[in-house]
Biotite code that builds the C-alpha atoms (Angstrom):
import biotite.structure as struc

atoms = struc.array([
    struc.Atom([-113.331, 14.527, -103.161], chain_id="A", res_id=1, res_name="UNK", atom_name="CA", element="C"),
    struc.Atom([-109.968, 15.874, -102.673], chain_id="A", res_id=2, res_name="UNK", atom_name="CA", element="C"),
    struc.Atom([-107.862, 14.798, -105.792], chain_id="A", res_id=3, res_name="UNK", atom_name="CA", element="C"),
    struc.Atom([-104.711, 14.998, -107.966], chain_id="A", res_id=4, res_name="UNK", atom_name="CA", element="C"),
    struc.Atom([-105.531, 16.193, -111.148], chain_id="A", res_id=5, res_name="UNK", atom_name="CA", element="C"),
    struc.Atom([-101.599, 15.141, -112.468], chain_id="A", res_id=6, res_name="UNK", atom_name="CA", element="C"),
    struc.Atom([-102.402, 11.347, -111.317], chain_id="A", res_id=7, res_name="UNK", atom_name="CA", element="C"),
    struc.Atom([-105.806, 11.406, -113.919], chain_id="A", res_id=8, res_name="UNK", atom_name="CA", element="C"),
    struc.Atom([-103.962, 13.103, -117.107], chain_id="A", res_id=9, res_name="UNK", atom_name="CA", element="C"),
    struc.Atom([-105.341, 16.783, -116.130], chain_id="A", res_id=10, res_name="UNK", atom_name="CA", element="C"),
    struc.Atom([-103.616, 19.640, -114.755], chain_id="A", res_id=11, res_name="UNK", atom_name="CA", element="C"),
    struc.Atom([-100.511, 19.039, -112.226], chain_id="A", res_id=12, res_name="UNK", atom_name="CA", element="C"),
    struc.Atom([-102.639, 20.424, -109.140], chain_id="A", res_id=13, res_name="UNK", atom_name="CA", element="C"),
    struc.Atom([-104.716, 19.127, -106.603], chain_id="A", res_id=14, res_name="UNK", atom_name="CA", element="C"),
    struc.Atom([-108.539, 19.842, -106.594], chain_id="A", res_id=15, res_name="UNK", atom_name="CA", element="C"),
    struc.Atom([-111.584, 19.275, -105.599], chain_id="A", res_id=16, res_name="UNK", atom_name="CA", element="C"),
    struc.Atom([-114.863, 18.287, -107.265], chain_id="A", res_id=17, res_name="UNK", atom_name="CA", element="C"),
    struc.Atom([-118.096, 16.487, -106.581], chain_id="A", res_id=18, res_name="UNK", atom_name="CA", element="C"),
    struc.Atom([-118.562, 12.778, -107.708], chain_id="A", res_id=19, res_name="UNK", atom_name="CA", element="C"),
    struc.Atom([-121.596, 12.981, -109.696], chain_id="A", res_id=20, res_name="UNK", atom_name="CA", element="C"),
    struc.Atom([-122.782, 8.742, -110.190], chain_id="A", res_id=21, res_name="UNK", atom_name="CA", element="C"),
    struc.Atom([-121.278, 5.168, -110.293], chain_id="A", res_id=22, res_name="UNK", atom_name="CA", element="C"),
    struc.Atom([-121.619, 2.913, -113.011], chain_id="A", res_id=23, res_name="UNK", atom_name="CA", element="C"),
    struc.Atom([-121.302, -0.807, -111.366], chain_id="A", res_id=24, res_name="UNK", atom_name="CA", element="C"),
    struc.Atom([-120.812, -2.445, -114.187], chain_id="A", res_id=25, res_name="UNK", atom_name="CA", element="C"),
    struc.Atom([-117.319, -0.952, -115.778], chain_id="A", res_id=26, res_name="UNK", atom_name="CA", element="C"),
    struc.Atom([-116.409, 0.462, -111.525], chain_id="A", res_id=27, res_name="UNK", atom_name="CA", element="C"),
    struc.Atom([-116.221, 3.722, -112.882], chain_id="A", res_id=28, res_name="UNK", atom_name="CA", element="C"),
    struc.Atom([-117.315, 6.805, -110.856], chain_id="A", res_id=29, res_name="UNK", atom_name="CA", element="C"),
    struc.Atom([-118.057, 10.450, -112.719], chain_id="A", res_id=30, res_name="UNK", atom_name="CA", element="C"),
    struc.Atom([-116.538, 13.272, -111.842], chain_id="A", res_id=31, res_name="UNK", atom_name="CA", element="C"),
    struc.Atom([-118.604, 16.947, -111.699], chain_id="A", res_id=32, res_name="UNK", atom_name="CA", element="C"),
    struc.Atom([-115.635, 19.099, -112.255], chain_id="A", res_id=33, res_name="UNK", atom_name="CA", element="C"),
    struc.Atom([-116.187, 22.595, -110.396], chain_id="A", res_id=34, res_name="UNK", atom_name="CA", element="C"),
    struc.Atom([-114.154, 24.013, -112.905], chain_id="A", res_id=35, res_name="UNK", atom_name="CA", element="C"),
    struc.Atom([-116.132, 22.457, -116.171], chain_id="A", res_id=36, res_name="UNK", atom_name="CA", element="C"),
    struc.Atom([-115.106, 25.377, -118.503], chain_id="A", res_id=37, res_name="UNK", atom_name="CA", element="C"),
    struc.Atom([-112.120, 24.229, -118.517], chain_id="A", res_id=38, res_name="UNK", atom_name="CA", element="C"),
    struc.Atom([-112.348, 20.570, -117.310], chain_id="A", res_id=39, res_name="UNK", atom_name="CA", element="C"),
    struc.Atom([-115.193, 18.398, -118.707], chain_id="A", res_id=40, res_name="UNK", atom_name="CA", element="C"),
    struc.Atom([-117.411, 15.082, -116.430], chain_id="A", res_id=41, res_name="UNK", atom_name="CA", element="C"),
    struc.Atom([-115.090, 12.669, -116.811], chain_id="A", res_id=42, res_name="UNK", atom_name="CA", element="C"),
    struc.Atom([-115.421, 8.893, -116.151], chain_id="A", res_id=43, res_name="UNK", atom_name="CA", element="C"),
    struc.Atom([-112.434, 7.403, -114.295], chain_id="A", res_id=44, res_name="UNK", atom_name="CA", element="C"),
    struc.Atom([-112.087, 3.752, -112.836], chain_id="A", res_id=45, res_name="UNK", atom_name="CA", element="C"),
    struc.Atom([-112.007, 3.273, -109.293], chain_id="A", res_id=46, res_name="UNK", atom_name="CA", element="C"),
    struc.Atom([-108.592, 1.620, -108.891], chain_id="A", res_id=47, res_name="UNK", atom_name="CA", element="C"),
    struc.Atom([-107.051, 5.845, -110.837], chain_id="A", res_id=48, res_name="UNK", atom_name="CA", element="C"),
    struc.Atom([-109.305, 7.680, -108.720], chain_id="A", res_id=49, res_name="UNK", atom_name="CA", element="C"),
    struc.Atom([-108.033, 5.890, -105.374], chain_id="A", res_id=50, res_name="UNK", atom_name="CA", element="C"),
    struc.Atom([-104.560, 6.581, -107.084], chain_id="A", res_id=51, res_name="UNK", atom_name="CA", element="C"),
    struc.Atom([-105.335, 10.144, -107.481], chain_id="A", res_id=52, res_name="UNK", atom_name="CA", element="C"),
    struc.Atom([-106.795, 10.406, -103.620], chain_id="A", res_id=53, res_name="UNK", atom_name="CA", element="C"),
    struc.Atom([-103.468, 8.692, -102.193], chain_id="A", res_id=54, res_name="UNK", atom_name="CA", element="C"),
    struc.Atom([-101.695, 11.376, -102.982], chain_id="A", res_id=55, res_name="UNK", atom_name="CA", element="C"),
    struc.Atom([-100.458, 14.170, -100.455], chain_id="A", res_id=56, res_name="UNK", atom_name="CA", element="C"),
    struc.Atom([-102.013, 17.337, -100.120], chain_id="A", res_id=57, res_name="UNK", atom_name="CA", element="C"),
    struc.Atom([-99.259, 20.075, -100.262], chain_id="A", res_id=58, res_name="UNK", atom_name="CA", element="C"),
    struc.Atom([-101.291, 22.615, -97.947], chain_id="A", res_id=59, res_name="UNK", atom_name="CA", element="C"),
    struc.Atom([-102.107, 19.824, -95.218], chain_id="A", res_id=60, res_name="UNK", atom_name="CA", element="C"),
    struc.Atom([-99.204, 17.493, -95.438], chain_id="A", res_id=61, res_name="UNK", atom_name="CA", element="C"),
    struc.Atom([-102.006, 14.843, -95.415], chain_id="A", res_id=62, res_name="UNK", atom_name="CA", element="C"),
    struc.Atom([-103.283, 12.330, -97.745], chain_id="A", res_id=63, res_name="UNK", atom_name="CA", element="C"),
    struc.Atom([-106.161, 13.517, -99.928], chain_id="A", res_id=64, res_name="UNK", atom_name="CA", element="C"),
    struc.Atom([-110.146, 11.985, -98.894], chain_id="A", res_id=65, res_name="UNK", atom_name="CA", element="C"),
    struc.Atom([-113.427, 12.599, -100.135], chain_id="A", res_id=66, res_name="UNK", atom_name="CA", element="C"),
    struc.Atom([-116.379, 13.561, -98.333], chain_id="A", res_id=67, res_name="UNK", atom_name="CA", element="C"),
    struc.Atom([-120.025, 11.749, -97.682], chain_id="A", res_id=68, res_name="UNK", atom_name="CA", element="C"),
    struc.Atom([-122.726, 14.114, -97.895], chain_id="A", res_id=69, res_name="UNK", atom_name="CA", element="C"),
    struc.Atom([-126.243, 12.905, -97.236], chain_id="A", res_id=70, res_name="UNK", atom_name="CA", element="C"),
    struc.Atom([-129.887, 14.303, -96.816], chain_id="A", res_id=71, res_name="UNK", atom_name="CA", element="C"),
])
């Protein structure tokens, strides 16, 4: 997923990083940071990681998305 770090407490860039597992029961998805010497897996609720997607993406002019990669 395509994210902004600023919107989650982190960093005030944009990034991208694999979501690693859902937990249904608190709506929180985990976040596989690429960059996990410097950024640890973090939990974040779904309602702050939509608020870090709906963000614009300074290189496209778009609004950030994520990705659905399947076998």
């Amino acid at each position: 997923m395509n994210y902004q770090r600023s919107v989650l407490g982190q960093s005030k860039s944009g990034h991208i990083s694999p979501l690693a597992a859902y937990h249904e029961q608190s709506d929180r998805f985990l976040i596989e940071d690429v960059a996990s010497y410097k950024y640890p897996p973090v939990w974040v609720s779904t309602e702050n990681l939509w608020k870090a997607m709906n963000t614009t993406d300074s290189s496209s002019q778009k609004t950030r998305c994520y990705l659905v990669v399947r076998q």
